[in-house]
N, C-alpha and C positions, 0 to 999 in steps of 0.2 A: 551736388552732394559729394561730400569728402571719400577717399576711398573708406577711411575708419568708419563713417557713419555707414557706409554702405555691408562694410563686414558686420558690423554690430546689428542690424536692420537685419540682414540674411542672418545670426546667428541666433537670434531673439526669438524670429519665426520658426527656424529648425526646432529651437527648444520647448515654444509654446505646437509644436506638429507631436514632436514627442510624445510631451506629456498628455494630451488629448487620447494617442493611440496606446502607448505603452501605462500611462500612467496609471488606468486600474488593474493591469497586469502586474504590475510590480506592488503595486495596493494589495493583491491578494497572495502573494508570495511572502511581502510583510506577514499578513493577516494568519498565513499557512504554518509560516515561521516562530509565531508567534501564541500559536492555536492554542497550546495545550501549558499556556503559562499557568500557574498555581490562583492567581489572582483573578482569571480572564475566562479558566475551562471552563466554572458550570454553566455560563453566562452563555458561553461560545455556544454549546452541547446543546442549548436548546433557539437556538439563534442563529443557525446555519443559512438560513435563505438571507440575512443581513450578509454575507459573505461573499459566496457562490451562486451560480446562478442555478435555477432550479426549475422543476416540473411537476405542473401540480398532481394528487390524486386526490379524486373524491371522495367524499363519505358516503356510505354506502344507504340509498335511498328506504332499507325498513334498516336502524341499528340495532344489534342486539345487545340486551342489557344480560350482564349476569344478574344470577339470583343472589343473595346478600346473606353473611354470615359471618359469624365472629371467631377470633383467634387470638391469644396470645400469643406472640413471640419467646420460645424459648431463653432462659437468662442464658445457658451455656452453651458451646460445643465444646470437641473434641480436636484438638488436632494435634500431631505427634507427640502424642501420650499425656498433653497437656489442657487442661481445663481454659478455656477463656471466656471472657465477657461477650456475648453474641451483639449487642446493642455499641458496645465501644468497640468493637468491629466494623460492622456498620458506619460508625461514624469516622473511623482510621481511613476504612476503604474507599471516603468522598460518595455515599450513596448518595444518590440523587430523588430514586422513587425505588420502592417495593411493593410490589402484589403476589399473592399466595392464593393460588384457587385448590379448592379440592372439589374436584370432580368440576362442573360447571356454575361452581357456587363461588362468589369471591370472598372469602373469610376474611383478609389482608388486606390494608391499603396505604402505603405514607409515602408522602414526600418532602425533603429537605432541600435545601441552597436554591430556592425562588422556583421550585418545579410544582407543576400541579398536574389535575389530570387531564387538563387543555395545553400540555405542555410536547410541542413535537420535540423528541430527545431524537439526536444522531445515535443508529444502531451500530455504526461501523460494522465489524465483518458477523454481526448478529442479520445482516441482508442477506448475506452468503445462502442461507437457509431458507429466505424466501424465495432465492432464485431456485436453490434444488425445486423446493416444488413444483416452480413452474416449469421446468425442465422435465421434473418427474408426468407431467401433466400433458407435455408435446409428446412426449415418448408411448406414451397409453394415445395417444391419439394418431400414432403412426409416422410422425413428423420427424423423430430421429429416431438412429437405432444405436446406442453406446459405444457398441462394440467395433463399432468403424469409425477411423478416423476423422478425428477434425476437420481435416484439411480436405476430405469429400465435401463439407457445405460451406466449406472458407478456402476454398483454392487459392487466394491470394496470400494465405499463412506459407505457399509450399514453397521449401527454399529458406525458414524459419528455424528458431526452436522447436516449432505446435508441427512441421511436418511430420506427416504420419503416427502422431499422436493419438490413441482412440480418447474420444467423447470419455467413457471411465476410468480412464486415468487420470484426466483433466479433475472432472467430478471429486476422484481422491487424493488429493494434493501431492497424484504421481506419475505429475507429467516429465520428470527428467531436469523441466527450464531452471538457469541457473539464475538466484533470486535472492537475493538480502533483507528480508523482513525487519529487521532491527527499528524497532520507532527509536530507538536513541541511541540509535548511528546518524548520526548528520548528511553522512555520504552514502546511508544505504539504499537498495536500489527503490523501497518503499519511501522515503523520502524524498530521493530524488524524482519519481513518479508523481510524487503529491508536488512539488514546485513545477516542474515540467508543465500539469495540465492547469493550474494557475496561471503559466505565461502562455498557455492556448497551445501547447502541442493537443492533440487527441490521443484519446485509451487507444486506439487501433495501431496509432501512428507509432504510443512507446512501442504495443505488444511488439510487432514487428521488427523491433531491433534484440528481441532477446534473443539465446541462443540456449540449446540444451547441454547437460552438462553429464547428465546417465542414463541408463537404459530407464525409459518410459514402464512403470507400473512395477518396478521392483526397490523403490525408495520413496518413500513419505517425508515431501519436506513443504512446506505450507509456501507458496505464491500465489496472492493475491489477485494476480493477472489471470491466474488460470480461470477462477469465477469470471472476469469480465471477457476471457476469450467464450465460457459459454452465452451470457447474456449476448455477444455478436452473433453467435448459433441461432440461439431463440428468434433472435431478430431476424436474423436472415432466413428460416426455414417457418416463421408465422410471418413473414408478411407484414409483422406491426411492432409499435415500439416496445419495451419492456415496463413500462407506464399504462400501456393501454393491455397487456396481459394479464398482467396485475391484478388492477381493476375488474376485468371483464370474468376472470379464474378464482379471485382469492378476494378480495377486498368486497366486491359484492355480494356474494354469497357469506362470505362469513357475517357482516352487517356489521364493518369496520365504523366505527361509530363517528368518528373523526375527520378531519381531511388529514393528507399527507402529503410528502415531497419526495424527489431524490434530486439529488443535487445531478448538475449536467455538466461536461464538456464542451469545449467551443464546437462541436457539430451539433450538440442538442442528446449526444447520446448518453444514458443514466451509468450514474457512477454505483453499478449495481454490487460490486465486490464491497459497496461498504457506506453509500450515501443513500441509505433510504432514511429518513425520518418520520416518526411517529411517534403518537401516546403510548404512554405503557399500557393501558389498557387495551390496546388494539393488537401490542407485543404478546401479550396474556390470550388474548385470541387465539392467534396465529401455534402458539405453544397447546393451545386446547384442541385444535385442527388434530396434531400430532400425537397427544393424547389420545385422542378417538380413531387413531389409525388412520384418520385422513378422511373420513366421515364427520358431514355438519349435518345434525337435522336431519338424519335418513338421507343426507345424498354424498356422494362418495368426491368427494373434490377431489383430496387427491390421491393416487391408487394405493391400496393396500399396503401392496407386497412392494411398492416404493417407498414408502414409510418405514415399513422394517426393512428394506435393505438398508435404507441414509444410516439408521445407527447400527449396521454389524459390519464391525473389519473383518472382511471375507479375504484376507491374504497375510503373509508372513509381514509384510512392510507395514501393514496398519494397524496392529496388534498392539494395545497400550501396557503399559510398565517403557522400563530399559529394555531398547529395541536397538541393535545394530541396522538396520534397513529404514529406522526411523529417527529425525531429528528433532521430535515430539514423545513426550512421557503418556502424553494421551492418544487414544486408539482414533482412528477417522473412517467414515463412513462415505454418501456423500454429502459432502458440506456440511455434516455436522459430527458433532465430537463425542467418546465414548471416554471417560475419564480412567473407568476401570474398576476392577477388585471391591466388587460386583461389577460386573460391566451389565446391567437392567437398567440403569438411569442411562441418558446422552443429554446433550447441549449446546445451545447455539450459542457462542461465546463471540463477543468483539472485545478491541482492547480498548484498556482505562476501566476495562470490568463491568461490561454490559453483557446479557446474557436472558437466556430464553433456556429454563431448566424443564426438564419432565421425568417425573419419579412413574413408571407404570404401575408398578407395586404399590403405593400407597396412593395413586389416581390423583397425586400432587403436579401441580403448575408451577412455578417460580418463574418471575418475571421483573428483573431488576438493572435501570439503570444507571450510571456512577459516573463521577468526572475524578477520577484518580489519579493526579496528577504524579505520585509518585509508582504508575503501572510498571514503564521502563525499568527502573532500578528494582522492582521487586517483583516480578511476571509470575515467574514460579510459585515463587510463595503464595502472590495475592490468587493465583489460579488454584493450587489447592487448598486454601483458607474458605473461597468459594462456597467451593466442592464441597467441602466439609461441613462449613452452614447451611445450605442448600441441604442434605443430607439430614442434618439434624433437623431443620424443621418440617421435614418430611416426616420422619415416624415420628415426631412431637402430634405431626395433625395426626396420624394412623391411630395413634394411643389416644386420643381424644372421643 
């Protein structure tokens, strides 16, 4: 055999070895790259295990149904002193599904662009909220204690950004680590995180290369990582994976009607800062959890006085309006968000405009999926346009 045959023969095989190992890595980097096209989002948003690899969660062995009621939808809100169509809002903001419950009733129910209510929608950092709980949940169980460092049940962070970090700082998106959230920064570190665990780096492997950039627990800046460095806590101080706590804490007991996923890393570990999917209905659950202070049914899931701490900024950094110590308009609790001026409502908000709302005052739910392709270029706005419907159709149901 000719030497050319014989380089052609070794380079043929190199490229068909390649493709074999790299080739769905670079498939899903495509795919990551590509996620949140105009044409592809709603499709994506409920279609995540076609993608990523995943881990299942059960439906929960008796489901609970809500009880059934009607509602119209408000024609208007209010926003900066100006009247709009609440319905071509709606349809502006790529909704996907909405549910409105008052009290444990579901009055609300619709969904657009090919979603139903066997539809698992990606919650992105609307998970964030279900991991407080579970965290709130180890904590009541004696398993952590906030107030001491991370790096006490993750020794391997020390030498890190998360050294010497406490557990509540983390919780309040003020741990210090220096972090570029931007989904439409191409090079920001939230993107570069999402190609990273696409080509099979693992969550542990980035955390570990961050670094901290201010004093811990005196700056409010939102990173993503800080949620998945807790879920390694949870992990590591229960013994099980954050799938099987889940399950065992939250999704059973509440009578999650559904199955569910979260999407994995190449070690198998859940992409808990933002890959749980599920119905909205199951999301409307979980938001009723919250409503009822953490009580289902006479039994107290998750504690109390953990429910009201997640929504009060108890420090000058978390305080919502214009905040120098914060680089957020909205107040932060743990893991979940205090919008403000009333600060009585909070929210579990992901982006592209998913969100888990809870009015106490009017014993309102809101619970809304979206594939908003235009989120990036409008955050702000589309964040308080939210707010603001959310808001109005609260006291529309109270006035009812």
């Amino acid at each position: 055999m000719s030497v050319g045959k014989v380089f052609l023969s070794v380079f043929f095989a190199a490229l068909l070895i390649s493709t074999v190992i790299f080739g769905p890595k670079f498939y899903r980097v495509y795919q990551m790259i590509h996620l949140y096209d105009e044409g592809k989002i709603a499709d994506n948003f409920i279609n995540m295990d076609a993608i990523f690899d995943t881990v299942p969660i059960q439906a929960a062995p008796k489901p609970y149904k809500f009880e059934e009621g009607s509602f119209d939808l408000p024609e208007t809100f209010s926003l900066d002193g100006k009247e709009q169509n609440l319905k071509e809002a709606l349809d502006y903001f790529e909704t996907d599904g909405l549910i409105v419950l008052h009290g444990n009733k579901k009055i609300y129910e619709q969904y657009w662009h090919g979603n139903s209510k066997d539809s698992k929608h990606i919650s992105w950092s609307v998970a964030k909220s279900f991991l407080s709980a579970m965290i709130g949940i180890a904590v009541n169980d004696g398993l952590i204690d906030i107030k001491e460092p991370i790096t006490k049940y993750l020794p391997e962070f020390i030498g890190t950004g998360y050294e010497g970090v406490r557990v509540k700082d983390i919780l309040q998106m003020s741990s210090g680590v220096r972090f570029n959230e931007d989904y439409g920064d191409f090079n920001s570190d939230i993107n570069r995180f999402g190609r990273a665990i696409s080509m099979g780096t693992s969550m542990k492997e980035f955390a570990l290369t961050l670094t901290n950039e201010k004093m811990p627990g005196t700056y409010n800046h939102y990173v993503s990582i800080d949620t998945q460095m807790l879920a390694m806590l949870l992990q590591e101080v229960t013994q099980t994976s954050v799938t099987n706590y889940l399950q065992e804490k939250i999704w059973n007991p509440l009578g999650m009607e559904s199955d569910a996923y979260y999407l994995i890393d190449n070690t198998g570990m859940e992409v808990a800062l933002g890959g749980l999917n599920a119905t909205l209905r199951d999301y409307a659950k979980f938001g009723l959890l919250y409503l009822q202070r953490g009580n289902w049914e006479g039994e107290q899931i998750v504690p109390t006085k953990w429910v009201d701490d997640s929504h009060y900024p108890d420090g000058p950094h978390l305080q919502p309006g214009e905040n120098p110590y914060s680089s957020s308009s909205w107040g932060y609790g743990y893991q979940w968000w205090v919008p403000g001026f009333p600060d009585t409502d909070f929210t579990a908000a992901g982006v592209y405009n998913q969100y888990i709302y809870i009015d106490p005052l009017t014993n309102v739910v809101i619970a809304k999926t979206s594939s908003n392709h235009k989120f990036t270029s409008e955050r702000d706005y589309s964040k308080a346009a939210h707010v603001a419907i959310f808001r109005t159709i609260a006291k529309s149901v109270a006035q009812q």
